[in-house]
C-alpha positions as CSV (number, residue, x, y, z in Angstrom):
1,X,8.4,-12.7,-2.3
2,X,6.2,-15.8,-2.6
3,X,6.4,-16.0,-5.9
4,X,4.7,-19.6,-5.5
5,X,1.1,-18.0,-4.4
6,X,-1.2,-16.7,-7.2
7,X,-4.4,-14.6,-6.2
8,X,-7.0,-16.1,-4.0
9,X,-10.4,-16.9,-6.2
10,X,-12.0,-15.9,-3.5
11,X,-10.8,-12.3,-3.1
12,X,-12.3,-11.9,-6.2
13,X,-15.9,-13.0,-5.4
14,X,-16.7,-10.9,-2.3
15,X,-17.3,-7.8,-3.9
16,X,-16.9,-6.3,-6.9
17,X,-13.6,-6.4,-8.1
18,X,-11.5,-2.9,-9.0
19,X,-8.5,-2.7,-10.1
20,X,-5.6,-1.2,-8.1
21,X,-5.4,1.4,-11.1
22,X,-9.0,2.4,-10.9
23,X,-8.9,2.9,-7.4
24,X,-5.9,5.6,-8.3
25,X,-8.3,6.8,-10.4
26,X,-10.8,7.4,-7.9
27,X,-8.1,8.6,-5.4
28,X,-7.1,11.7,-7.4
29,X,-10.8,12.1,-8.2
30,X,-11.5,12.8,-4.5
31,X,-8.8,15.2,-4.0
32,X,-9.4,17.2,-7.8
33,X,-12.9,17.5,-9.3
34,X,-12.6,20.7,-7.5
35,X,-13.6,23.9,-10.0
36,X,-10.5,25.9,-10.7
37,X,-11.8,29.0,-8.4
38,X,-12.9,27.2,-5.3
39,X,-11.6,28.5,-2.3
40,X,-9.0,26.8,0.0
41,X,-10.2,24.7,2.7
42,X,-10.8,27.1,5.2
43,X,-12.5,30.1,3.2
44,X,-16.1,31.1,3.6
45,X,-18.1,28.4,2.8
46,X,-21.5,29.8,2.0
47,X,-23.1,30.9,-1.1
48,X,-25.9,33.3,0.1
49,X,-27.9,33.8,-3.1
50,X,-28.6,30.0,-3.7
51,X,-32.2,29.7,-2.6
52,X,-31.2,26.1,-1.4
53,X,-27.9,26.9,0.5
54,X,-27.5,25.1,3.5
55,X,-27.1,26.9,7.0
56,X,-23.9,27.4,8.2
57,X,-23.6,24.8,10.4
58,X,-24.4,22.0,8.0
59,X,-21.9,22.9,5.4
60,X,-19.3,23.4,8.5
61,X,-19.9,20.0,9.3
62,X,-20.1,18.8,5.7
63,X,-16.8,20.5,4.8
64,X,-15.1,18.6,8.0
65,X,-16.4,14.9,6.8
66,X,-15.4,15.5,3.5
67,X,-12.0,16.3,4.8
68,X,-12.1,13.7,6.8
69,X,-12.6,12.0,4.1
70,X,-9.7,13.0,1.7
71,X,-7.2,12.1,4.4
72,X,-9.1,8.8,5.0
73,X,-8.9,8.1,0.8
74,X,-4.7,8.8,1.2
75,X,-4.0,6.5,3.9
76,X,-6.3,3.6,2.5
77,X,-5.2,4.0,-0.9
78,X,-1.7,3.0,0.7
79,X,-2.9,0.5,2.4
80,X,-4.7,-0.8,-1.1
81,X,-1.5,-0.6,-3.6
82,X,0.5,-2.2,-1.2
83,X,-2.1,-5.0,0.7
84,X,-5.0,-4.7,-1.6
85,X,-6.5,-7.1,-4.5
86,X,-3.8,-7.3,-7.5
87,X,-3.5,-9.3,-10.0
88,X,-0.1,-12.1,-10.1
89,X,2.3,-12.8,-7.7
90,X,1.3,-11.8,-4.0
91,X,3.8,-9.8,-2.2
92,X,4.7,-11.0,1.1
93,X,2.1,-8.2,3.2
94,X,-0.7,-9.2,1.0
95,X,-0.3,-13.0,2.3
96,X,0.7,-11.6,6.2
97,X,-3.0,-9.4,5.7
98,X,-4.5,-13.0,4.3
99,X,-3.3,-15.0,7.1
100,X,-5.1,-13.0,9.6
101,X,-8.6,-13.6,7.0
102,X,-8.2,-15.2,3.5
103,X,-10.5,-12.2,2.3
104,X,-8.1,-9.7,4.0
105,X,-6.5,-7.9,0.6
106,X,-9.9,-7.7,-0.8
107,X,-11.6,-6.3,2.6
108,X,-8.4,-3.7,1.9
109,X,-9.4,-2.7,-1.4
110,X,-13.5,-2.7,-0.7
111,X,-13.0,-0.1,2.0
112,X,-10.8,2.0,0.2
113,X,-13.6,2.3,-2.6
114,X,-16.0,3.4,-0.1
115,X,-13.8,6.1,1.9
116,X,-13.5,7.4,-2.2
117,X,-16.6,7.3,-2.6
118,X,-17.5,9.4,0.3
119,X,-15.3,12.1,-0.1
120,X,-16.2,12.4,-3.9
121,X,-20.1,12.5,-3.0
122,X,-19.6,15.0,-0.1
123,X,-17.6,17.5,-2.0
124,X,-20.2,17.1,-5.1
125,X,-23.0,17.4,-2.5
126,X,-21.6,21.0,-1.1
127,X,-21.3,22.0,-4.5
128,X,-24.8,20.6,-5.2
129,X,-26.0,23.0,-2.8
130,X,-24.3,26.2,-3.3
131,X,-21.2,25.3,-0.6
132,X,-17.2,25.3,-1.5
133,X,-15.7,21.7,-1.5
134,X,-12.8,21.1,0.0
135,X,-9.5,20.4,-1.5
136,X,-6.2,19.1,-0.1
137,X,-4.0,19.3,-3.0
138,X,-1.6,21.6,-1.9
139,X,-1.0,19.8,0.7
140,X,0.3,16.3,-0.9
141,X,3.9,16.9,0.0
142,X,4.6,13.7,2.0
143,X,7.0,11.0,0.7
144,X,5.6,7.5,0.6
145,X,6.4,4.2,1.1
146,X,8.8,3.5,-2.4
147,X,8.1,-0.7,-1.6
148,X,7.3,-2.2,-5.1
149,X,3.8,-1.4,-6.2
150,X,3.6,2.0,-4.2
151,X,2.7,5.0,-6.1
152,X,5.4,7.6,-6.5
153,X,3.2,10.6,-5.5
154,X,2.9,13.1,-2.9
155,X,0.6,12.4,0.4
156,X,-1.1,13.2,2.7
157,X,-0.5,11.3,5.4
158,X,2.6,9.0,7.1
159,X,1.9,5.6,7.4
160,X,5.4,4.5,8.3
161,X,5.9,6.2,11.8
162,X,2.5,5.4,13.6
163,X,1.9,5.5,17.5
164,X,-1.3,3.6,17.3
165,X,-3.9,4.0,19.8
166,X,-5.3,0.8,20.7
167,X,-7.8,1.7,23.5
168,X,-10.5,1.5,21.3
169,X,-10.3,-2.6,21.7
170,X,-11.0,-2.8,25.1
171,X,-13.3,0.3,25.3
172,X,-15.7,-1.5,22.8
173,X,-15.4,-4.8,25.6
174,X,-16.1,-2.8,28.4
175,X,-19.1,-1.7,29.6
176,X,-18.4,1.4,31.1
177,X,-18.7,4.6,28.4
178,X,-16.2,7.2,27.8
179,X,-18.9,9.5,27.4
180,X,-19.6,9.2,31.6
181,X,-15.6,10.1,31.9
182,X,-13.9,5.9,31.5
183,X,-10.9,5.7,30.2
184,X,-9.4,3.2,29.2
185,X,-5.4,1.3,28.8
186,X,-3.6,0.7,25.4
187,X,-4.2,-3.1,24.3
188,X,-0.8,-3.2,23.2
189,X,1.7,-0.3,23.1
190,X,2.3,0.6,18.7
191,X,4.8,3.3,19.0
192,X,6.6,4.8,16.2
193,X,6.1,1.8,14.0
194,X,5.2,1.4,10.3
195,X,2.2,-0.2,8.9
196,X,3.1,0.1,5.5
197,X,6.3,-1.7,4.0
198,X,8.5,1.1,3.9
199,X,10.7,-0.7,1.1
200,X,11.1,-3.6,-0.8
201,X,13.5,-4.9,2.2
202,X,10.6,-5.0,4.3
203,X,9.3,-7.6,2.5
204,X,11.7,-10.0,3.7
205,X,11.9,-10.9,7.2
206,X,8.1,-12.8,7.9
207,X,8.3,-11.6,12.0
208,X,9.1,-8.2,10.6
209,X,6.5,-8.6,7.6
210,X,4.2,-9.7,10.1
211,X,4.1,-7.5,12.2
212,X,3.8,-4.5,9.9
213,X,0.1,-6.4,9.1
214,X,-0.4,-7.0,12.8
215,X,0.4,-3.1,13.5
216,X,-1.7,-1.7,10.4
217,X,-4.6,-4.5,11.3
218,X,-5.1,-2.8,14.8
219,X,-4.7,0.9,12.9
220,X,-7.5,0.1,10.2
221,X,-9.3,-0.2,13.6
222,X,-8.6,3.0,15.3
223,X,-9.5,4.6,12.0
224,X,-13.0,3.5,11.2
225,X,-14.3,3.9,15.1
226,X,-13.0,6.8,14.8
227,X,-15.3,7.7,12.0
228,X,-18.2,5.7,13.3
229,X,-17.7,8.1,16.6
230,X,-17.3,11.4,14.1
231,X,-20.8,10.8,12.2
232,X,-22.8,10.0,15.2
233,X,-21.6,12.4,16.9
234,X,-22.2,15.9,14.1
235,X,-25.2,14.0,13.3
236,X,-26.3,15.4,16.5
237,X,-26.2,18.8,15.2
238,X,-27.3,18.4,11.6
239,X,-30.6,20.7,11.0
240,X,-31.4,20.0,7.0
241,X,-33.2,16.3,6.7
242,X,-31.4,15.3,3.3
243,X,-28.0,16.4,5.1
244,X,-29.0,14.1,8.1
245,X,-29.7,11.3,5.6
246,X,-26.0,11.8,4.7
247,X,-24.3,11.4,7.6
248,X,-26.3,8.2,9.2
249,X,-25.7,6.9,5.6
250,X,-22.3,7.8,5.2
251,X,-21.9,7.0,9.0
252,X,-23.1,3.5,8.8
253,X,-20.9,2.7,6.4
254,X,-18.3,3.1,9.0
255,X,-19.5,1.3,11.5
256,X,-19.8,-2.0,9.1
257,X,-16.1,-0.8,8.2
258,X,-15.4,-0.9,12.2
259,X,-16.9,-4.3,12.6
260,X,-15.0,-6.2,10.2
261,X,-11.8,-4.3,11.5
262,X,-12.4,-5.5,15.2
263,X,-12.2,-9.2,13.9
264,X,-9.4,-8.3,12.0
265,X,-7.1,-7.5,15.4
266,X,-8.8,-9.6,16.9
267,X,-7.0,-12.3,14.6
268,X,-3.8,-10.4,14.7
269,X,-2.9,-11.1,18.1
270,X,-4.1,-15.0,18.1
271,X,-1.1,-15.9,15.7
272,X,-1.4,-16.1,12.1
273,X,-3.4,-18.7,11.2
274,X,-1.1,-19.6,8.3
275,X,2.6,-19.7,8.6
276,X,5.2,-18.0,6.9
277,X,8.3,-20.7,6.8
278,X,10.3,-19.8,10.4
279,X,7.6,-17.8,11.8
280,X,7.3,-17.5,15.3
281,X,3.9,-17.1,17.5
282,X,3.6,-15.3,18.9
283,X,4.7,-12.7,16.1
284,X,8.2,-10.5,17.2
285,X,9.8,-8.0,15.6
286,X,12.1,-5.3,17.5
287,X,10.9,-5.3,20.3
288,X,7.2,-5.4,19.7
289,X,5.0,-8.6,20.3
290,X,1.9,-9.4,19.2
291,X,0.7,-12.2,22.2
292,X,-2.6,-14.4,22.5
293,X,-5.0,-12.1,23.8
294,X,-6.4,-15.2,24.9
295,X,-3.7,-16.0,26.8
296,X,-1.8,-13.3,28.0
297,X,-3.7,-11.0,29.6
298,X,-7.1,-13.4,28.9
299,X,-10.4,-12.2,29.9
300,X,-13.4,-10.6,28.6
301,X,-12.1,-7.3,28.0
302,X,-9.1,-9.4,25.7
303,X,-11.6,-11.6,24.2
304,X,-10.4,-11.6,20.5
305,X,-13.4,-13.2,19.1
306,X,-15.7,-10.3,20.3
307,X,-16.8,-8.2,17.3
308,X,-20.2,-6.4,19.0
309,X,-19.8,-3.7,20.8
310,X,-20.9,-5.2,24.7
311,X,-24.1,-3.0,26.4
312,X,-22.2,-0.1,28.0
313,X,-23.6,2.8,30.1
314,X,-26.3,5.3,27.8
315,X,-27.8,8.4,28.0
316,X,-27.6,7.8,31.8
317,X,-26.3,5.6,34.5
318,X,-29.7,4.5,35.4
319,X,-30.8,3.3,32.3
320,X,-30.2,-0.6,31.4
321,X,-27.1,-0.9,29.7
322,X,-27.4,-0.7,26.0
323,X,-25.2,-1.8,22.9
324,X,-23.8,1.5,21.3
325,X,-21.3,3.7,19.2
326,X,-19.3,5.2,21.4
327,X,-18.1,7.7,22.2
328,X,-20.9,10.3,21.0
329,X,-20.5,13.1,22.7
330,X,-18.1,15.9,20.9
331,X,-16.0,16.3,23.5
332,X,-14.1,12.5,22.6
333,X,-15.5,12.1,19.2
334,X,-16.1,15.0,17.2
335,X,-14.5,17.0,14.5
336,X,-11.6,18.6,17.1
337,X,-11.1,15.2,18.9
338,X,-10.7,13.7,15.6
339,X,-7.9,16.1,14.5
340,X,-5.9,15.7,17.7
341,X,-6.1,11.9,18.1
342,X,-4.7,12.1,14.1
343,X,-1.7,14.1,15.2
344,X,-1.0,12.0,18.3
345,X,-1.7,9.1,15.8
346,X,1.8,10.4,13.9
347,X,-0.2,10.3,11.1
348,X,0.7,13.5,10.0
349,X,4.3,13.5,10.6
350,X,6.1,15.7,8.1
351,X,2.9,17.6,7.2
352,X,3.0,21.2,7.5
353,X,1.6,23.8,10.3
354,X,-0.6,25.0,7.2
355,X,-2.0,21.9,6.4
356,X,-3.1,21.2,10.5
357,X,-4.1,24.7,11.1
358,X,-6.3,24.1,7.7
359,X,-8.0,20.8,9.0
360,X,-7.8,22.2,12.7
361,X,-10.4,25.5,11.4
362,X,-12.7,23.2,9.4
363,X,-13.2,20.9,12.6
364,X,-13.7,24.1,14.9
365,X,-16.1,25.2,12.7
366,X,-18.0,21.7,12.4
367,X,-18.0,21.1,16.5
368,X,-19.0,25.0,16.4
369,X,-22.7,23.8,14.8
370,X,-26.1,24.0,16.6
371,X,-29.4,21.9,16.1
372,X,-32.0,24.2,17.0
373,X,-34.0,23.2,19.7
């Protein structure tokens, strides 16, 4: 630890500051407000005597986001107690986090407000309008980082055995679409690493603490395009206006998410701009290296200061390139591409065939959904 470093001031003027504690608060708010009779995830979802019910289709895809949701609530709450805003010493991942952006811990905290935020409004919404919300509860099970300031409680998800898809940051630099069938390579290969500290001995080692930011910098990435691909795309097949309304709000909010992310890897693989004592750049650590994009590969589709998406490919090849989301067709970014690129993600390592075959049905159902024509 650096016990040396107090808080930043300016982590504190961004946005509105909340405490570690309240964001617990708010954590176990999106996974319980649930009345004591709802039905599990997966049960009928309608309530056919409410005169404003919402058609299947919508609450399908509502249910899915606000699953979506929950498990994005459990992995950033992680992220927050660990890397977020606290108050005192700074632990030796909250200063890796502020070497690659001074506001780093406090970007960490604000976004994990907001994904708690959106799973407590959608689950209040489906209630709102005569639909089950969703609850996870049962399925907390997973053992946690036990690093000091990590909650001792059951999760969700695995943060600490992550194969990291990093395609996303050269997708976003190309400008060919996956939509038209482009794929794309891995930036840099994340396999099987942790982006949380796992213990307090992880704190130790700068390279190793480093790296566990670097890896988690370019995961808080694949997360929130994920998400700005997953709204665009059900939004497609939403058929109630006010429902609509949700999801390009609640979808917009994770595209501002995604563009502060890109800048964050972007940063990550440029060196640290601070220095721990003995660091090296660019950052090692068993066998994974985080290199200059700049420098090795270099070119446009490395460029690390590149937060816009570049005009890709839209609607069709013959149009003029165009500045997009993408993907936004179902096939790459909707409810069952988001479950299977969450599994290959490792994210749910440990979690049980109940729990996938739970999340699985509610995104079958949400991709299921029509917009009448």
């Amino acid at each position: 630890m650096h016990e040396s470093n107090e808080p930043k001031k300016a982590l504190l003027n961004r946005r509105a500051f909340m405490t570690s504690g309240m964001i617990a608060a708010g954590a176990v708010t999106a996974g319980t407000m649930l009345p004591g009779n709802a039905r599990a995830a997966f049960g009928q979802s309608l309530n056919p005597e409410n005169e404003i019910s919402l058609v299947k289709g919508d609450v399908a895809i509502l249910r899915f986001l606000a699953a979506a949701e929950i498990i994005e609530s459990d992995l950033w709450q992680q992220y927050a107690e660990l890397g977020g805003v606290t108050e005192g010493t700074q632990n030796n991942y909250q200063l890796a986090f502020q070497f690659l952006d001074g506001d780093g811990s406090q970007y960490i905290t604000s976004n994990t407000i907001d994904e708690i935020s959106h799973a407590t409004f959608l689950n209040a919404y489906l209630e709102s309008r005569g639909a089950d919300p969703v609850n996870f509860d049962e399925f907390r099970t997973l053992q946690g980082s036990t690093a000091t300031g990590a909650q001792n409680i059951g999760r969700l998800t695995n943060l600490m055995q992550l194969n990291v898809d990093t395609s996303w940051y050269i997708r976003y630099r190309s400008s060919t679409n996956p939509d038209f069938g482009a794929a794309f390579p891995q930036a840099i290969k994340i396999v099987n690493r942790p982006a949380i500290p796992r213990t307090d001995a992880d704190f130790n080692d700068p390279n190793h603490i480093q790296a566990i930011a670097d890896t988690a910098a370019f995961h808080f990435g694949y997360i929130e395009q994920g998400g700005s691909s997953l709204y665009a795309s059900l939004s497609q097949k939403v058929r109630d206006s006010e429902v609509l309304k949700i999801t390009l709000g609640i979808g917009g909010d994770e595209i501002v998410h995604f563009l502060e992310w890109v800048d964050f890897a972007g940063n990550a693989v440029q060196g640290p701009p601070f220095s721990f004592d003995n660091s090296q750049t660019p950052v090692t650590d068993h066998g994974l290296t985080f290199p200059n994009f700049n420098e090795t590969p270099g070119g446009p589709l490395f460029q690390t200061n590149l937060i816009f998406p570049v005009p890709c490919e839209f609607i069709r090849k013959n149009l003029p390139h165009c500045s997009v989301i993408r993907p936004l067709d179902d096939r790459f970014g909707g409810a069952v591409a988001t479950v299977k690129s969450f599994i290959a993600d490792g994210m749910f390592t440990g979690q049980s065939k109940e729990f996938l075959r739970a999340f699985n049905n509610l995104a079958e159902e949400a991709d299921a959904a029509s917009r009448l024509r």
